[in-house]
N, CA and C atoms as a LAMMPS dump frame, in Angstrom:
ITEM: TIMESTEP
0
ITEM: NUMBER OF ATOMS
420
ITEM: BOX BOUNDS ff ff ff
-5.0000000000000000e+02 5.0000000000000000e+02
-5.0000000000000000e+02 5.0000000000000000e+02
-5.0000000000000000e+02 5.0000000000000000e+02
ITEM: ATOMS id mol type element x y z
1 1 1 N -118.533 6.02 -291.265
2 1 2 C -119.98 6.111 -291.392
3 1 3 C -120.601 5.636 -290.085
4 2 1 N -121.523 6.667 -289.541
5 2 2 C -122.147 5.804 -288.256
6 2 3 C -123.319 4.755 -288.268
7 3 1 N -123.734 4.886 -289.385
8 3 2 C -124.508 3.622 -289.928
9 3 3 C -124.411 2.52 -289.661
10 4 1 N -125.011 1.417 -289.239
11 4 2 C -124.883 -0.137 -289.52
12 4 3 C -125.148 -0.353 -290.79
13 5 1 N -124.056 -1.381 -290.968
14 5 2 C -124.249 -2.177 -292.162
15 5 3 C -125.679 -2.323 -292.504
16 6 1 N -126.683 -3.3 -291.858
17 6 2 C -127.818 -3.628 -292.083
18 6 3 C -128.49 -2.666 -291.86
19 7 1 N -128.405 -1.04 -291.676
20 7 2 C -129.412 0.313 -291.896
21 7 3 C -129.022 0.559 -293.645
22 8 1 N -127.859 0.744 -293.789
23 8 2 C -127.152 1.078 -294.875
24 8 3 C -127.824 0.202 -296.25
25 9 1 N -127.97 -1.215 -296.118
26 9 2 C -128.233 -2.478 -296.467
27 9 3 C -129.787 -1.978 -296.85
28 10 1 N -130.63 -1.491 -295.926
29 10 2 C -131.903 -1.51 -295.96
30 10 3 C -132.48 -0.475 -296.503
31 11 1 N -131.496 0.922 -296.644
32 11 2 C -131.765 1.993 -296.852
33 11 3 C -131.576 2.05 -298.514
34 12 1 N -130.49 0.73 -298.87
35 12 2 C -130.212 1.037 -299.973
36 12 3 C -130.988 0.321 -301.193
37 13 1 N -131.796 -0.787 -300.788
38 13 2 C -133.03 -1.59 -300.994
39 13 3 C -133.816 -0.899 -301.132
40 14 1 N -134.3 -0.195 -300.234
41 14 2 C -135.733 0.442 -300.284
42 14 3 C -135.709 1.432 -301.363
43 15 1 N -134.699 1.985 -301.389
44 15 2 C -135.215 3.216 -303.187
45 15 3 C -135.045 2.788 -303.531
46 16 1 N -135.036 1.301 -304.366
47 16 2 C -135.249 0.508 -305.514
48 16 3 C -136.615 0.361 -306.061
49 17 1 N -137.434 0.681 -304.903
50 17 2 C -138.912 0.705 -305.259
51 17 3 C -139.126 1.059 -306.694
52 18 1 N -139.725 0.282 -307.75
53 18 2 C -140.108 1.355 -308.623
54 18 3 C -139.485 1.454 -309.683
55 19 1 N -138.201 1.375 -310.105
56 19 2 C -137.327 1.545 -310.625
57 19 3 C -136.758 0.155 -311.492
58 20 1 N -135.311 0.333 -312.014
59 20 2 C -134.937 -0.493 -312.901
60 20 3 C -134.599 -1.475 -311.928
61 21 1 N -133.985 -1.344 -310.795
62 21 2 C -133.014 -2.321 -310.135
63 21 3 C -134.702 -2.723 -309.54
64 22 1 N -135.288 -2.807 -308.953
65 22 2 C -136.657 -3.505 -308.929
66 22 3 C -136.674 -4.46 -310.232
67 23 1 N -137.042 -3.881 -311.165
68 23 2 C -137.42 -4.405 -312.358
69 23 3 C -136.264 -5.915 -312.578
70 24 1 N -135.105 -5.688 -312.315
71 24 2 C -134.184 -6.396 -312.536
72 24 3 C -133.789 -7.237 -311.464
73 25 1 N -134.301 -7.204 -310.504
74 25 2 C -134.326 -7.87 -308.932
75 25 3 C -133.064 -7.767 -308.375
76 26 1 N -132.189 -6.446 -308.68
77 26 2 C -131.14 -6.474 -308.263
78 26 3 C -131.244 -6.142 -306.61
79 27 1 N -130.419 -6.963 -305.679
80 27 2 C -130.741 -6.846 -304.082
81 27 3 C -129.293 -6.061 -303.742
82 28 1 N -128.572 -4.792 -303.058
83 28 2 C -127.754 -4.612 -302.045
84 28 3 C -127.404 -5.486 -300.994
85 29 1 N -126.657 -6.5 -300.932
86 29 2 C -126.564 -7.349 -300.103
87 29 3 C -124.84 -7.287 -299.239
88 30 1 N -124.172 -6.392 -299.507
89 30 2 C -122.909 -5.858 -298.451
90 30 3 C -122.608 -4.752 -298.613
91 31 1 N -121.752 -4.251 -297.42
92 31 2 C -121.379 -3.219 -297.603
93 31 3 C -120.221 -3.19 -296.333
94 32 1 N -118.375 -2.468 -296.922
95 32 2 C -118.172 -2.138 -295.91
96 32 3 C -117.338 -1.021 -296.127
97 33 1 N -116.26 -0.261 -295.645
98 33 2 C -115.514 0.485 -295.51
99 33 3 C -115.574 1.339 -297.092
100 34 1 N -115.624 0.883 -298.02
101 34 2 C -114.692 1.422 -299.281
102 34 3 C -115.591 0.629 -300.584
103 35 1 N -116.65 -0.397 -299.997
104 35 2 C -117.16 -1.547 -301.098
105 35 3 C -119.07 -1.196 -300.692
106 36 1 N -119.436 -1.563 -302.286
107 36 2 C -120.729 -1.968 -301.784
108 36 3 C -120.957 -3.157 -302.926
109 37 1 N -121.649 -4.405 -302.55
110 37 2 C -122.337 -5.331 -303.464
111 37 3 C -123.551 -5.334 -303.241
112 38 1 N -123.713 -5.571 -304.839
113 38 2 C -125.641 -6.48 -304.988
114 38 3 C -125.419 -6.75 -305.677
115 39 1 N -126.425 -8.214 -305.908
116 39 2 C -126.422 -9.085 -306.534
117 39 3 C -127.703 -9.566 -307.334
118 40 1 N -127.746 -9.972 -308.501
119 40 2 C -128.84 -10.093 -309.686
120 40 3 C -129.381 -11.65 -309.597
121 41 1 N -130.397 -11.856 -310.125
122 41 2 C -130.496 -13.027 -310.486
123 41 3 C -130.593 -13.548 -311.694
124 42 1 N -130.13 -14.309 -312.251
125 42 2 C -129.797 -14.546 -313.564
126 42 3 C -130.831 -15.652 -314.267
127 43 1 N -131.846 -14.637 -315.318
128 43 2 C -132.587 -15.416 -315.723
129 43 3 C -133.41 -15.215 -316.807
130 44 1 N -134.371 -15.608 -317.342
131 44 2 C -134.748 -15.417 -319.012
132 44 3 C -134.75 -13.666 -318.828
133 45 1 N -135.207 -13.379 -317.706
134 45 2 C -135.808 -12.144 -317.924
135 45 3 C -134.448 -10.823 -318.2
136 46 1 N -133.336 -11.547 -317.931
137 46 2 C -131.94 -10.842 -318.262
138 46 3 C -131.141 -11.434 -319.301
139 47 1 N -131.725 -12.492 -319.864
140 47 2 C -131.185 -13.011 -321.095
141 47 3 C -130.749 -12.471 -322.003
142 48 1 N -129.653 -12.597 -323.028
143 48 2 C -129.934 -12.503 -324.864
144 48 3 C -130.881 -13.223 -325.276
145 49 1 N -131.244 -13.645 -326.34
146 49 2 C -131.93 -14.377 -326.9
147 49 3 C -130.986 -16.122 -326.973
148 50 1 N -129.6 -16.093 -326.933
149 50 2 C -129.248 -17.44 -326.732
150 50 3 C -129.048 -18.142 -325.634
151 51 1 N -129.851 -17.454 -324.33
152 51 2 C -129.942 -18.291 -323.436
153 51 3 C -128.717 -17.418 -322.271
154 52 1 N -128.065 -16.866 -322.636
155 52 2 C -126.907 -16.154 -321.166
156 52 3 C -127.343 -14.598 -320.56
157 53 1 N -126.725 -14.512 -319.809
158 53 2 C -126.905 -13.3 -319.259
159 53 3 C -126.185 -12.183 -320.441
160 54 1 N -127.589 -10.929 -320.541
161 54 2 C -127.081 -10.412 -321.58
162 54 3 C -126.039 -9.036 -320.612
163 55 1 N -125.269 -8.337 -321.701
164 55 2 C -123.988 -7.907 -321.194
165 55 3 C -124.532 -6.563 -320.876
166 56 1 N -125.882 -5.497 -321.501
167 56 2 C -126.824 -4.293 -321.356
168 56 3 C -127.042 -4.956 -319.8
169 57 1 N -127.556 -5.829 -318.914
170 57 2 C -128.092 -6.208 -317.378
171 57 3 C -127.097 -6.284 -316.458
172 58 1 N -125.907 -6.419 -317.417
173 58 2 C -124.499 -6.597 -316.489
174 58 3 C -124.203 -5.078 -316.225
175 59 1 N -124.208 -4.448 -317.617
176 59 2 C -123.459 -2.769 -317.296
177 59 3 C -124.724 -2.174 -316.537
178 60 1 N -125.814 -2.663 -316.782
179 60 2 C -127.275 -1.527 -315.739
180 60 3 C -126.926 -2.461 -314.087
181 61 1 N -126.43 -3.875 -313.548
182 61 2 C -126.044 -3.835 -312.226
183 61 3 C -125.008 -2.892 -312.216
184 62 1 N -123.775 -3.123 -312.644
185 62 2 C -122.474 -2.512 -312.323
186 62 3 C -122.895 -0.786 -312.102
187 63 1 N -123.593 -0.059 -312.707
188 63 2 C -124.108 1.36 -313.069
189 63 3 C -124.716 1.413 -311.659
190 64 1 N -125.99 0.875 -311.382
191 64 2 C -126.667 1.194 -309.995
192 64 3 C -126.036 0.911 -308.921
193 65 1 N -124.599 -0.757 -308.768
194 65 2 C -124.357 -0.725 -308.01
195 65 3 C -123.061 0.595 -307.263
196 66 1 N -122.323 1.008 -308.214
197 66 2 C -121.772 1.888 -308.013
198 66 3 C -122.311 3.226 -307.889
199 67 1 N -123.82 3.617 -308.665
200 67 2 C -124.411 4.854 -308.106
201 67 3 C -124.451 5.168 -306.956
202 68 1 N -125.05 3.824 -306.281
203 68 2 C -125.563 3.8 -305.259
204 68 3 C -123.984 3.566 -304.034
205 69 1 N -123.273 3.295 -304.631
206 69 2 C -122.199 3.36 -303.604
207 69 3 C -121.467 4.89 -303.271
208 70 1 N -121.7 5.801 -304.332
209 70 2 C -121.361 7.306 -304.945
210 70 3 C -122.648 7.572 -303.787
211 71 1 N -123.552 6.878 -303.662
212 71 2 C -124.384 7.618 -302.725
213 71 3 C -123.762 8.022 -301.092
214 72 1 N -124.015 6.265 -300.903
215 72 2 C -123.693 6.268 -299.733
216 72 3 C -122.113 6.887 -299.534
217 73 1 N -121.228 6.816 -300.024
218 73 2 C -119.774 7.111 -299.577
219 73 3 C -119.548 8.715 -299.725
220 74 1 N -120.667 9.52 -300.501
221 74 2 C -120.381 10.965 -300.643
222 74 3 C -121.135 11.663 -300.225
223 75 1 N -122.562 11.606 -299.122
224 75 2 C -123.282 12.48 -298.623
225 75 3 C -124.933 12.313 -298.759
226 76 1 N -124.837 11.103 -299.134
227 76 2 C -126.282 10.547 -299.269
228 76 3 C -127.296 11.76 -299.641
229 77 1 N -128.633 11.651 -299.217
230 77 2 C -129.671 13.047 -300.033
231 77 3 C -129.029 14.329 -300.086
232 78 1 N -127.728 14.28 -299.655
233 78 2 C -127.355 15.878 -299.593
234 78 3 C -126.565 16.195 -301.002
235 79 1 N -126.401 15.39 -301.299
236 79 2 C -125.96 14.818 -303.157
237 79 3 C -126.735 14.586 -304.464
238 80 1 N -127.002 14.4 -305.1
239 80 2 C -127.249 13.858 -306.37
240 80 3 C -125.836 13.159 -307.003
241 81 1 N -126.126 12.114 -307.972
242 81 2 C -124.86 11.245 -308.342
243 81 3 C -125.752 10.908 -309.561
244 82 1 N -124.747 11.247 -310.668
245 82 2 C -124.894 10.844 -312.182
246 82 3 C -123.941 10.022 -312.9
247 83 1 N -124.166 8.749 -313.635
248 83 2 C -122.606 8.129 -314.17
249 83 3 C -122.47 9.279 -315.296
250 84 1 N -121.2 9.203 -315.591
251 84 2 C -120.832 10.041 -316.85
252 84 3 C -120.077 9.661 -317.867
253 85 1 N -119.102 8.042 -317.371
254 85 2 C -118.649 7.443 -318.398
255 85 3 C -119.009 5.704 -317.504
256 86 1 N -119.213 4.674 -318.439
257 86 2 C -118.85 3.177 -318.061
258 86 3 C -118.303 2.636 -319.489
259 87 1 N -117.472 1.784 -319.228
260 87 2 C -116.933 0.803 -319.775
261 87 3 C -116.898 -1.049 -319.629
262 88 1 N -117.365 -1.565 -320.317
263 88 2 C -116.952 -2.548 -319.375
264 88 3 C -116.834 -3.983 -320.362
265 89 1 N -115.955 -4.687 -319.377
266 89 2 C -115.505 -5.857 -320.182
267 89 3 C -115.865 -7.369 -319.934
268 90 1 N -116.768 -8.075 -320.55
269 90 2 C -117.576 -9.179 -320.711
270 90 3 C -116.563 -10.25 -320.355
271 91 1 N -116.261 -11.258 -319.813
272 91 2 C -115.262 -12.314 -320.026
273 91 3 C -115.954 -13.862 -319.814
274 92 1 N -117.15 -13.881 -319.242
275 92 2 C -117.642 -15.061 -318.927
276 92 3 C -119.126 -15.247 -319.272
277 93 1 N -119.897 -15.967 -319.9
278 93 2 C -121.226 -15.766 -319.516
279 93 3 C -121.756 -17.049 -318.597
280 94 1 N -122.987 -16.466 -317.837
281 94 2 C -123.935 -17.04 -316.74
282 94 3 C -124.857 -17.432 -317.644
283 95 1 N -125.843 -18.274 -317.278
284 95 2 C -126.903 -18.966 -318.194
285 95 3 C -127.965 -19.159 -316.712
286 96 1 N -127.263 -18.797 -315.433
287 96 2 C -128.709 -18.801 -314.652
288 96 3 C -127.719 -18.779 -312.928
289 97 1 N -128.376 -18.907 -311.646
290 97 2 C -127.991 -18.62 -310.207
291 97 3 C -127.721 -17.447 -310.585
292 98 1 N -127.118 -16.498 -309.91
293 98 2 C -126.978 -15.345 -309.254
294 98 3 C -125.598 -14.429 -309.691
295 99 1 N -125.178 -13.406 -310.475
296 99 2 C -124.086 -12.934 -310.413
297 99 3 C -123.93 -11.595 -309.398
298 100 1 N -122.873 -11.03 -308.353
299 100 2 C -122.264 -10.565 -307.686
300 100 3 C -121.829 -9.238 -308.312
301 101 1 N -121.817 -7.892 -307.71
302 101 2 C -121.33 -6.609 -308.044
303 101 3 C -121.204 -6.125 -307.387
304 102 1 N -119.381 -6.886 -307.207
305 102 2 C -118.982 -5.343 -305.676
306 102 3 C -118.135 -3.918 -306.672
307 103 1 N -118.632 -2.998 -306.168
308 103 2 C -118.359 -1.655 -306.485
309 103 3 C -117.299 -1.102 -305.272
310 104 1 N -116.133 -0.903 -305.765
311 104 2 C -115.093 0.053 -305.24
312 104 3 C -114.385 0.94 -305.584
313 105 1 N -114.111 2.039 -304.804
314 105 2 C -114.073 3.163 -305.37
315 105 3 C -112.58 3.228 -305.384
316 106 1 N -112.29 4.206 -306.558
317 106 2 C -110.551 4.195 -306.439
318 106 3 C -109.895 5.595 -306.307
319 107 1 N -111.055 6.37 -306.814
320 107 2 C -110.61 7.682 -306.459
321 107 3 C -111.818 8.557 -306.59
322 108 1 N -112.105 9.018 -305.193
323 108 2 C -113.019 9.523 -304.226
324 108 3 C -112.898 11.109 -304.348
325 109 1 N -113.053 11.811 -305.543
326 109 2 C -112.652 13.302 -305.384
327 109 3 C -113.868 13.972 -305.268
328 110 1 N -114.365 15.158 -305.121
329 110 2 C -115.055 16.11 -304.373
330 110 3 C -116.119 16.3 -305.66
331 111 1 N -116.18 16.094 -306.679
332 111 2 C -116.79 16.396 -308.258
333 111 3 C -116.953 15.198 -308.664
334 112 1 N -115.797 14.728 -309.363
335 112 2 C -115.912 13.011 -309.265
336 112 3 C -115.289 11.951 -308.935
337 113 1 N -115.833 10.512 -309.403
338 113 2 C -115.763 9.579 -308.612
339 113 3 C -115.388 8.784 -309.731
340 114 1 N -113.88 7.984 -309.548
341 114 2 C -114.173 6.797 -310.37
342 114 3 C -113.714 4.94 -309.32
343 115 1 N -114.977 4.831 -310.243
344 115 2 C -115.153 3.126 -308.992
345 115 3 C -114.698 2.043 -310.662
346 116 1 N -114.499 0.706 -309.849
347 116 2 C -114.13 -0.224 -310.34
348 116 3 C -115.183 -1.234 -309.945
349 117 1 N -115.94 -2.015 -310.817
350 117 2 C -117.064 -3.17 -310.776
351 117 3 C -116.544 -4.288 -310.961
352 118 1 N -116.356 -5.36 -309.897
353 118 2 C -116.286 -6.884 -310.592
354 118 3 C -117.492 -7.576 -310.486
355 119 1 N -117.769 -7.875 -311.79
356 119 2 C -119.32 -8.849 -310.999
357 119 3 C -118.504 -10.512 -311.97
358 120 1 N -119.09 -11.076 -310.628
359 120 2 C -118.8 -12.642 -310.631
360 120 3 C -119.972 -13.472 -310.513
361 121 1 N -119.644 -14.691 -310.574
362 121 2 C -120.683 -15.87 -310.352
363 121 3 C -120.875 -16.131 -308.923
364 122 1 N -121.729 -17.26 -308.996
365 122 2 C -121.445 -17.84 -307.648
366 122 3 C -120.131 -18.681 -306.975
367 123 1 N -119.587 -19.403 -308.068
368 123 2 C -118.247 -19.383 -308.06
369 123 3 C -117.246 -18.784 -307.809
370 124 1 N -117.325 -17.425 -307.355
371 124 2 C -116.598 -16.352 -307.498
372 124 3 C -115.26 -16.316 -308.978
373 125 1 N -116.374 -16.676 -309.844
374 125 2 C -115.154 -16.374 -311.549
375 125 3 C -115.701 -15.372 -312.062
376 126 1 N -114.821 -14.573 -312.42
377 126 2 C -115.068 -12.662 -312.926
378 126 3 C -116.304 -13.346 -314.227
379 127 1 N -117.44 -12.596 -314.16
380 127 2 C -117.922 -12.698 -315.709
381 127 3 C -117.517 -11.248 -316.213
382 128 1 N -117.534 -10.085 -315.42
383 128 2 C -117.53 -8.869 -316.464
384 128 3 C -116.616 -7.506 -315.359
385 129 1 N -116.073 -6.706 -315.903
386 129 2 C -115.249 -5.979 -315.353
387 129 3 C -115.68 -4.299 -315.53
388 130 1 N -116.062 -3.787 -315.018
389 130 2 C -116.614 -2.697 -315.406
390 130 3 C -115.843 -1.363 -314.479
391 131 1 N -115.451 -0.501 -315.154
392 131 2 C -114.875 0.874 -314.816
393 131 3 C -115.85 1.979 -315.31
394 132 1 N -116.158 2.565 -314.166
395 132 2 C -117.522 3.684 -313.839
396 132 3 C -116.995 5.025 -313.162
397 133 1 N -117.289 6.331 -313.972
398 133 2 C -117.351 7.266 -313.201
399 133 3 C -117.939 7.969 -312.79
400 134 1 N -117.96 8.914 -311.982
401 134 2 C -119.643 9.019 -311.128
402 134 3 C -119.262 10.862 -311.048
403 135 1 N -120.069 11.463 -311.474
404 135 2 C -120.361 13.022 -310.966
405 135 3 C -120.96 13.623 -309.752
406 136 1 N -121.042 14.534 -308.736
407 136 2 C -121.329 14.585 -307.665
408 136 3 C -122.167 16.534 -308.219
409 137 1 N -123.297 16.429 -308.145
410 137 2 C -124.215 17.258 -308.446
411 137 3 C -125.063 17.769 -307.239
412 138 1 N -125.443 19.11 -306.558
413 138 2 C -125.945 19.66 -305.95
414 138 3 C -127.385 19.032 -306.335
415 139 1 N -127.942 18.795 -304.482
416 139 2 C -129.125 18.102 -304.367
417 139 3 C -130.424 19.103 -305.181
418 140 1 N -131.173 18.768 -305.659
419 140 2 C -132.511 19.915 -305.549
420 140 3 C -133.12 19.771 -304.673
């Protein structure tokens, strides 16, 4: 990619305008070869009702952060990118700071895409594991 990190970084922020990952304050904060992360902040406004991060805010980071990696790694506006299956597996809950969603891809084919999500704490301890596959759709 001839991109800098921090174009890539900024480019991938800015269409958040508006949207859920706005709504959810999710930020793009790395990116390199094969990975992209952003990271949430964890707080009433992503809650269950007993106080943790609910597991619907975990699969909507893991979902955008890997859309958005289906973006950048397959042709950016010259693409469209739809998920078509997620799964994902809860193991820890957060009750507040910041959880982590690096998105990597494992197999990069021409139609689709399937990536692998770990999002962690600040600690770096897995809270949730998410497997995402991504469709590659002609731009309008």
């Amino acid at each position: 990619m001839s991109y800098s990190k921090e174009t890539i970084l900024r480019e991938c922020n800015a269409v958040c305008k508006n949207t859920l990952m706005e709504t959810l304050s999710i930020e793009f904060v790395d990116f390199s070869e094969d990975s992209l992360t952003a990271r949430m902040p964890v707080t009433t406004k992503v809650h269950q009702p007993d106080g943790v991060l609910h597991g619907g805010a975990s699969v909507a980071l893991a979902e955008s952060v890997g859309s958005m990696g289906a973006v950048v790694f397959l042709g950016g506006d010259k693409v469209s990118i739809r998920g078509i299956e997620i799964a994902a597996n809860h193991v820890k809950s957060v009750r507040d700071g910041f959880v982590y969603a690096k998105a990597s891809i494992l197999h990069k084919g021409k139609t689709t895409q399937l990536w692998q999500v770990r999002i962690v704490n600040e600690q770096d301890e897995l809270v949730s594991l998410v497997k995402f596959t991504t469709i590659v759709l002609a731009s309008k």
